[in-house]
C-alpha positions in Angstrom: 0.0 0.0 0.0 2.4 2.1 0.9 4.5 2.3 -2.4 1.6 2.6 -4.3 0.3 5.6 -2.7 3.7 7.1 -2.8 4.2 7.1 1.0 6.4 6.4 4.4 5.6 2.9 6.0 4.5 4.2 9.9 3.8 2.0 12.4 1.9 3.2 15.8 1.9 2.2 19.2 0.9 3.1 22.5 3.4 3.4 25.7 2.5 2.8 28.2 -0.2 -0.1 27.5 -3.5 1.8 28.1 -4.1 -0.9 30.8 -1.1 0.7 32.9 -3.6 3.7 33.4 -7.3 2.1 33.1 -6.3 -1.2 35.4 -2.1 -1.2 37.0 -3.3 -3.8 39.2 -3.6 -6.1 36.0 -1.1 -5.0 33.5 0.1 -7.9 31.2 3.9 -8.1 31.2 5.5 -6.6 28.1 7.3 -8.8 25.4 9.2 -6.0 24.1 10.6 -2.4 24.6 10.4 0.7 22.6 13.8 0.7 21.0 13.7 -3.1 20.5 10.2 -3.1 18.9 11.8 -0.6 17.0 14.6 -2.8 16.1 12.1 -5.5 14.7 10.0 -3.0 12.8 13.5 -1.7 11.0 13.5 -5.4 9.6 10.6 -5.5 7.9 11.0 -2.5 5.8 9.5 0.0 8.5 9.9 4.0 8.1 9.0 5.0 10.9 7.9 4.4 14.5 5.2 6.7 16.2 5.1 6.0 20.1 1.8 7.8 21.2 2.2 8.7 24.5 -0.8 7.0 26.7 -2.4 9.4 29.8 -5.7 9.2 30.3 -6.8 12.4 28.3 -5.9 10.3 25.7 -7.7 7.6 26.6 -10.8 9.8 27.3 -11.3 10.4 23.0 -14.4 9.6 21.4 -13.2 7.0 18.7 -14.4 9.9 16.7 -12.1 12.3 17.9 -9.1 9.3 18.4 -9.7 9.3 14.5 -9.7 13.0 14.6 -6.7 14.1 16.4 -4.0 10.8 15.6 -4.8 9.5 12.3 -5.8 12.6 10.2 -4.3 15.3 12.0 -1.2 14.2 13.2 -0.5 11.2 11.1 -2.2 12.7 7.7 -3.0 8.9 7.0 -3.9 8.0 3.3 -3.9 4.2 4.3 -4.3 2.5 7.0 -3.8 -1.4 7.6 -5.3 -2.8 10.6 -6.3 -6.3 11.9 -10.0 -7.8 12.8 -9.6 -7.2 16.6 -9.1 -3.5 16.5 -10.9 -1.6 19.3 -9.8 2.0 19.6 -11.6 5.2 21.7 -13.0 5.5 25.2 -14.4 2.1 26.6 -13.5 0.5 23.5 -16.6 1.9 21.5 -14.9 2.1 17.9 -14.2 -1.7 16.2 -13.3 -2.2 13.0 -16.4 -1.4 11.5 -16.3 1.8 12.6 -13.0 2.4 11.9 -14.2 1.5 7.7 -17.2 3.6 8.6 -14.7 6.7 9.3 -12.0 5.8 6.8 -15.0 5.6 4.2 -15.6 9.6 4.6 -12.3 10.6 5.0 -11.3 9.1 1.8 -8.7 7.0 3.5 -7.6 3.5 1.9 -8.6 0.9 5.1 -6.7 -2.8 4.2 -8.0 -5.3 7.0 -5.1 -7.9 7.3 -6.0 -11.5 7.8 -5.0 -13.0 11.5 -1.9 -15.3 11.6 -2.5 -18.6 12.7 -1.1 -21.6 14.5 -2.9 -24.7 15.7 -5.6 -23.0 13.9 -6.2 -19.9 16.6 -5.0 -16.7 15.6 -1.6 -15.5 17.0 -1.4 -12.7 20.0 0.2 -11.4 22.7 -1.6 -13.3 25.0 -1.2 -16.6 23.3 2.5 -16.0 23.5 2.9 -15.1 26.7 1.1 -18.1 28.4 3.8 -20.2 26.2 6.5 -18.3 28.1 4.9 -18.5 31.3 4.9 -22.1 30.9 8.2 -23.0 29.4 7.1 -23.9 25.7 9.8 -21.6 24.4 9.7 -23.3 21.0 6.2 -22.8 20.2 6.4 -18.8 21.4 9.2 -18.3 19.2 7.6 -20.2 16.8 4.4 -17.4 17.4 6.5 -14.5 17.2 9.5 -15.0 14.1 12.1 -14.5 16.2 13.6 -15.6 19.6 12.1 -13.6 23.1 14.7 -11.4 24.0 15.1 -10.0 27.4 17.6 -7.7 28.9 19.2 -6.5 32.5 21.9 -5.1 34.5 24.5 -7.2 35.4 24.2 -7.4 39.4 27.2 -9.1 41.5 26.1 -12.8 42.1 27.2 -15.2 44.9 30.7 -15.9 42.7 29.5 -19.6 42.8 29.7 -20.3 39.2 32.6 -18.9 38.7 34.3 -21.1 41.6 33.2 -23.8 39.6 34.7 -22.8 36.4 31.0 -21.3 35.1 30.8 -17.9 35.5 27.6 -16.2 34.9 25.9 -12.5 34.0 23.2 -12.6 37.1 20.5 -9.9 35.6 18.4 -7.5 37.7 15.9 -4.3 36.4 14.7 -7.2 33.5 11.7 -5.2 32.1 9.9 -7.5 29.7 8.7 -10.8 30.7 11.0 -13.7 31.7 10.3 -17.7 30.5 9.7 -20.0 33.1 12.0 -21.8 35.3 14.0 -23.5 33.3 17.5 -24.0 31.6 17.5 -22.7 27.9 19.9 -22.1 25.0 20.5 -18.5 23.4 22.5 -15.8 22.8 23.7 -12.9 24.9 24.3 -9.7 23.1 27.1 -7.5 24.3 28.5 -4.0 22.6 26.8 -5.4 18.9 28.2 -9.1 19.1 26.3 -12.2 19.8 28.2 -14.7 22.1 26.1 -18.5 22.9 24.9 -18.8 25.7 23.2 -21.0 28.6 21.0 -19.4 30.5 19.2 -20.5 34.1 16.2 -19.2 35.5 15.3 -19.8 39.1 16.7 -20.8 42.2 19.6 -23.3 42.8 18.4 -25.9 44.5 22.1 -27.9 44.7 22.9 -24.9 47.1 20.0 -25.1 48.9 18.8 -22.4 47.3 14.9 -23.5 46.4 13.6 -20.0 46.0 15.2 -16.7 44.9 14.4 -16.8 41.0 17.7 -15.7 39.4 18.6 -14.7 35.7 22.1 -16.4 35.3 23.6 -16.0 31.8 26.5 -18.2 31.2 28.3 -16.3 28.2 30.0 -18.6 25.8 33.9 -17.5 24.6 33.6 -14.4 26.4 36.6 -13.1 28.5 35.9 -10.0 30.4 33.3 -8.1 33.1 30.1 -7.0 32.4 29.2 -6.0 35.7 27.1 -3.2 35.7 26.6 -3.0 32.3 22.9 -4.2 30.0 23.2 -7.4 28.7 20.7 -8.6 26.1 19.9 -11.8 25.8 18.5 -14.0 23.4 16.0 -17.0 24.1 16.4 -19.7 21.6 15.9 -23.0 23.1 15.0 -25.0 26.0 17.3 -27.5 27.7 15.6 -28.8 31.0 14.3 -28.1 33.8 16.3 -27.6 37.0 17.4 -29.9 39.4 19.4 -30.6 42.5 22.5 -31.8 42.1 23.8 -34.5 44.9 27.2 -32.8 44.6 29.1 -30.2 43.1 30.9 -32.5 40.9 27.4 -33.9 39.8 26.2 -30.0 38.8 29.6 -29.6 36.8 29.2 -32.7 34.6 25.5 -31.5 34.0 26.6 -28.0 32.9 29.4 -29.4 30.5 26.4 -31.4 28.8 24.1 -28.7 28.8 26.9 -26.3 27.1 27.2 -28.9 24.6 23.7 -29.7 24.1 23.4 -25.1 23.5 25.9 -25.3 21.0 24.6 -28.1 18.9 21.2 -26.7 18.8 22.5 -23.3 18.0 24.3 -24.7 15.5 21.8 -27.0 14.0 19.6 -23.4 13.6 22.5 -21.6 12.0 22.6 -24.1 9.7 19.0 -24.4 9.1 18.9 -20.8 8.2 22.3 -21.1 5.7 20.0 -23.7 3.9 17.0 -21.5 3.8 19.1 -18.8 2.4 20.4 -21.2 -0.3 17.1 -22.7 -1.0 15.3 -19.1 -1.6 18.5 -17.9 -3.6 18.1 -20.9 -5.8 14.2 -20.2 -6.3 14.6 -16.9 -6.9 17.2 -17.6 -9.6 14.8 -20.0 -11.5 
């Protein structure tokens, strides 16, 4: 649409989600931030990215007037794509009909895009989320296109990895929402370069430690300190739950295997996608 009409791609969002201000007691936890969202957008041949800021003056428009002031005076819309599910204006009054309704006489091109689907429901936030919460990291990055990202400050830890020749990145001020308990295989991202890593969530029960829910990041060929400094960190896979360990020796031989175990899948992925590229280069070329 938009290089047909001659104009920018712009994508809109609202920050903070409106249910920060209509209901803080039940605010879902957020998948992404502003910059990274940002990030993904830039990917897909994005322009631009408009971050409304949410109050609740804003909140109080007519869907009339949220029409009004955002898409025809500030925005100058001539298209618009939206999906099925749109609800926009106080108390949710405007759908989608009314949305065609109001496009209709402002001479504004309305495209409704079809849902994604998986398992045969359509794709969402929600969805996603309640794989995350229970560990079914494949399927949510299957749902979104691309691993769950989280990031934090590296805090000091105990120092008990690193007696045991495992150092880790312990993460605090994590802003998005962390997977459940679990070990898993990723990436952390450090100063534009993306080391493998293993990554625990949760307490450390070989300690007796059968509470506190940590972040550890184990950064793969990585020599240095990152204390204090953001780490991001790349969910990719998921290797096992956690356990207790009868010994320190015991928890050692599991962490060697697990390191493996990240590497291979990491590299059976890398691999996957060199394929891909080959297979879509050889398509195109026919």
């Amino acid at each position: 649409m938009a290089n047909r009409i001659a104009g920018p791609v712009v994508a809109v969002v609202l920050d903070p989600h409106p249910a920060a201000i209509l209901r803080p007691d039940r605010v879902p936890p957020k998948l992404t931030w502003i910059e990274r969202r940002a990030e993904l957008l830039s990917q897909i041949d994005t322009d631009f990215l408009v971050v409304v800021p949410t109050n609740q003056a804003f909140l109080n428009l007519s869907a009339a007037e949220f029409f009004e002031s955002l898409v025809k005076e500030t925005l100058s819309a001539k298209g618009i794509v939206e999906g099925p599910n749109f609800f926009f204006g106080r108390g949710r009054e405007g759908n989608i009909e009314t949305l065609q309704t109001l496009c209709g006489e402002a001479e504004i091109e309305l495209a409704i895009a079809d849902s994604s689907i998986d398992n045969d429901a359509m794709i969402s936030s929600t969805r996603i989320r309640q794989q995350l919460e229970a560990g079914n990291l494949e399927a949510a990055v299957q749902m979104l296109g691309h691993p769950h990202q989280i990031r934090g400050r590296v805090v000091r830890g105990d120092g008990r990895g690193a007696g045991i020749g495992f150092p880790t990145a312990n993460l605090s001020e994590i802003d998005v929402l962390v997977p459940a308990v679990g070990v898993y295989g990723g990436y952390a991202i450090h100063d534009g370069v993306r080391y493998p890593a293993a990554i625990h969530i949760g307490p450390n029960p070989t300690f007796n430690n059968r509470s506190e829910r940590k972040v550890e990041v184990h950064v793969m060929d990585y020599t240095g300190d990152l204390y204090d400094q953001t780490l991001q960190v790349d969910f990719v896979s998921r290797v096992r739950d956690i356990a207790r360990f009868e010994s320190a020796e015991a928890l050692v031989a599991q962490l060697q295997l697990d390191i493996a175990s990240v590497r291979t899948s990491l590299e059976k992925i890398e691999n996957g996608k060199i394929e891909n590229a080959k297979s879509e280069n050889n398509t195109n070329l026919k």
